[in-house]
C-alpha positions, 0 to 999 in steps of 0.5 A: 500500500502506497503511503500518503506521509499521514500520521495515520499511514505510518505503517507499511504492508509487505508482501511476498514478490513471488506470490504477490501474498501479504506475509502479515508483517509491517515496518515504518515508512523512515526516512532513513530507508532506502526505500522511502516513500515522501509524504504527499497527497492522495485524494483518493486515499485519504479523508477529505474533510466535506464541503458543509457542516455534517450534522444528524448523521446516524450509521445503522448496519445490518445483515440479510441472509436469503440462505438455509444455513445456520451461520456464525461469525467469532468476530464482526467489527465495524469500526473508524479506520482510525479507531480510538477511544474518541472514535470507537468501533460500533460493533465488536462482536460474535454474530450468529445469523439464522436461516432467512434472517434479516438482523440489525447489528446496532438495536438503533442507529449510532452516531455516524462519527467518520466516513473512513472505515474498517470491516473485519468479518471472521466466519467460524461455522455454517451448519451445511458447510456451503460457501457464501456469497457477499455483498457489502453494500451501502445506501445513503439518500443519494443512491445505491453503492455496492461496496464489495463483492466475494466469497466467505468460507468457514473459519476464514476471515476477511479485513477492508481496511480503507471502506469509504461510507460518505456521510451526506451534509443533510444528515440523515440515516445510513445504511450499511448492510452485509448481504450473504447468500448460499453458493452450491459449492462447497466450503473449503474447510480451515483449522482456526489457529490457537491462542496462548496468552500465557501464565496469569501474573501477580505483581506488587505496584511498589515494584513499578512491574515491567510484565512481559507478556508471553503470547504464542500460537499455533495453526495445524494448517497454516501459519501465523501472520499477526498478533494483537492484544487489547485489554478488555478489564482494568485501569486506564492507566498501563503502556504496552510496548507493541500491541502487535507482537507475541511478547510485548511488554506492559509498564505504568501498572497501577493497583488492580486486576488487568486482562488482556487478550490475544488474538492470533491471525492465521494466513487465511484470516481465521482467529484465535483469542485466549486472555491472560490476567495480571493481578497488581496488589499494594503491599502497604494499605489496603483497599477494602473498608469493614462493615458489621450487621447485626440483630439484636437477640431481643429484637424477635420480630426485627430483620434487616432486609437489605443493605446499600452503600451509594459513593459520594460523588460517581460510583455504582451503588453496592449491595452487601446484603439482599437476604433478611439479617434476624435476630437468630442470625451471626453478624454479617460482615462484609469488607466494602471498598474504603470511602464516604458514602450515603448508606442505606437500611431496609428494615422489616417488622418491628424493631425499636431503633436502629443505629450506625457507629462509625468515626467514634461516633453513633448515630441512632434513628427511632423505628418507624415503620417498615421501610427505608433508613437512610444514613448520610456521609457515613465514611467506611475505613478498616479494622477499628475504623469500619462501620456498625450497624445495630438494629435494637429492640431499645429506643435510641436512648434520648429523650422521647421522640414526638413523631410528626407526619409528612405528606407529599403534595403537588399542586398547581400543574401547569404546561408551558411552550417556550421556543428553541432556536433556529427550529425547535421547541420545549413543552415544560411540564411543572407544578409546586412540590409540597411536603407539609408536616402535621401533629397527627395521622389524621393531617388536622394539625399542622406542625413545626418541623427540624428534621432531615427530610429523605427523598426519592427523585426518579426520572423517566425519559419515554424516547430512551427508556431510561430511568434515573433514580436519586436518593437525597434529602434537604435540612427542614428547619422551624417550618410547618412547609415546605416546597421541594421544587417546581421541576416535573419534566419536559419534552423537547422537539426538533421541528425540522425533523420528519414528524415522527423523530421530532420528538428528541426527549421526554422526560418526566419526574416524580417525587416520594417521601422515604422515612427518617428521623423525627417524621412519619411518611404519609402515602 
């Protein structure tokens, strides 16, 4: 392949003279070569950035088998030709496609983020061992193109390194779809080669490892042509010395578990994968907290039925117990990950109080009632630094607790338009969000209220599905009422859409009370 000097050609292919056939190795275009190729320009070779601004573009990709085969592929990969973590593939997968099958690989069209691509398509097995034909073809608005056309065997693999899906300044959905179909001839067998990634390693980050990977592999009818690895778990931070060599070596390892795969090409494009894992440990502190639970044994008629811990700041809520803790029980204990979190209790029957002692101190809720017990920055270090949680059948040992009762109202709905420019529009949905507080369950005298109400925010977008749920809470001081927010959702258009995909979002909020100190909840 000629070069073009862009940063992005810096490799060149070599190929044998004899057989005109690619030997699988590569080597840097350097100045210093006799053979060196100046940078230039190639139009037809190289991305041309458009005349217009592209905006709406989305890819959609999909295959379409008329056969009666069962077919697999190990491997399908649909990516920019200058894959990066800005510019992933957008699909990297297995793929298996049934006889008469259409399927769409992407569930809905993804962002159509370049207009230079990569294919790799690696088949693994059809069910009555004919060949295939194929069709790579490409469809935008204006017009038909088909891309590429060949035959697929089994446990072969093919690479298109330089696809050109141009994206159009109007926008719009793209079409790119692979269309198979039975040959009466039949496949030419081929042996995948085999993967060996090596040993698993464990190694402490004081040392500042260097892992020399010991990647190798084998093919019972052919030879190997590429190695690559990629890591599929782990910390961001790590450098390899070559991606694309058996043995690479791996520096700037922080603490953690690390995989890494390999992949290994046989010179029919067939592969294999095997993963290897590098363990790298602390030797000094450790990185996990202590939590203990426990029942009180006169607390009968008392469980725990779930506790969560949700990180301050960005993290995924842990769960450290989802079956009921009573008072026949052991303690629990369990060694979550050092931090400050929001911690929540799920209690069941009837207790008196429940307590967390932690940082040398306690803090101690009255039983309410079923349900949710929430704690707020309660930090989790190890050993004597850890966390305890109590349910008891005493009160929290204070004076008398005097419960009020809150109860959630929303009034005042409105709906109003406001206008998006240059060509859309916004429908915001709001109304008062009221928590009063009353001296008794039956809401006929009002009551002044110093307590930390919980609450529950949940939202739900209807284009996407999504939901988001938020646990927090706000500081009620020397007040009978109060109003939470406005805030119950809105849709969002974009008028220059067809009428159908005008609608971009449509969220909508709801609020519910959750129990805490100091107040009952109201339904």
């Amino acid at each position: 392949m000629e070069n073009t000097g862009m940063i992005k050609y810096s490799m060149l292919e070599e190929f044998n003279l004899g057989t005109g056939q690619a030997t699988g190795r590569k080597k840097r275009n350097d100045p210093a070569d006799p053979d060196y190729v100046p940078p230039k320009y190639d139009p037809e070779n190289c991305p041309v950035p458009p005349l217009a601004t592209i905006s709406s573009n989305k890819l959609q990709v999909r295959i379409a088998y008329t056969g009666s085969q069962f077919i697999s592929f190990s491997h399908v990969e649909i990516a920019p030709w200058d894959k990066s973590s800005s510019t992933p593939a957008i699909y990297n997968d297995k793929c298996l496609v049934l006889p008469g099958q259409t399927l769409d690989l992407l569930a809905q069209p993804q962002k159509h983020v370049a207009e230079w691509w990569k294919i790799n398509l690696v088949s693994s097995n059809f069910s009555k061992k004919l060949s295939l034909n194929l069709i790579i073809r490409y469809t935008t608005v204006d017009g038909v193109q088909d891309l590429i056309t060949t035959t697929v065997d089994i446990n072969t693999g093919k690479v298109w390194d330089h696809i050109l899906l141009p994206r159009t300044t109007s926008g719009g959905v793209n079409l790119l779809e692979f269309i198979l179909a039975d040959t009466t001839i039949p496949s030419v067998e081929n042996i995948p080669p085999v993967a060996n990634a090596g040993a698993d390693v464990s190694v402490f980050v004081e040392d500042e490892p260097a892992v020399q990977l010991q990647g190798s592999g084998t093919d019972g009818d052919g030879y190997i042509v590429s190695w690559h690895w990629d890591k599929i778990v782990g910390p961001v931070a790590f450098q390899l010395s070559d991606a694309n060599v058996a043995q690479p070596i791996i520096t700037g390892l922080v603490a953690g578990l690390y995989k890494f795969r390999l992949t290994v090409t046989d010179n029919r494009g067939a592969i294999g994968q095997d993963e290897v894992s590098i363990m790298v440990d602390a030797r000094e502190a450790t990185t996990n907290g202590t939590l203990l639970a426990y029942v009180d044994s006169l607390a009968q008629q008392a469980f725990i039925t779930q506790i969560e811990l949700r990180p301050n700041g960005d993290g995924d809520m842990i769960t450290l117990l989802d079956t009921p803790l009573g008072s026949t029980d052991g303690a629990l204990l369990k060694t979550p990950p050092k931090g400050t979190y929001d911690m929540y209790v799920t209690i069941a029957g009837t207790a008196g109080s429940v307590k967390a002692d932690y940082q040398q101190k306690a803090v101690c809720q009255p039983y309410q009632g079923e349900g949710l017990y929430i704690f707020h920055d309660v930090t989790i270090g190890d050993g004597a630094e850890g966390v305890a949680v109590t349910l008891s059948s005493g009160s929290c040992g204070d004076e008398p607790v005097t419960l009020i009762y809150a109860k959630l109202t929303i009034t005042n709905n409105t709906i109003t338009e406001q206008a998006l420019l240059p060509f859309g529009k916004k429908i915001v949905r709001s109304a008062n969000v009221n928590v009063r507080f009353y001296q008794d369950a039956a809401l006929t005298q009002p009551a002044t209220a110093n307590v930390l109400l919980n609450y529950r925010i949940t939202t739900t977008d209807a284009v996407t599905a999504g939901t988001r749920v938020l646990d927090t809470y706000t500081q009620v001081t020397n007040t009978d009422s109060i109003l939470l927010t406005r805030d119950r959702g809105e849709a969002v258009y974009d008028l220059s859409l067809d009428p159908e995909k005008q609608l971009l979002s449509d969220t909508d909020i709801t609020y519910e009370l959750l129990p805490g100190v100091g107040y009952k909840v109201i339904s």
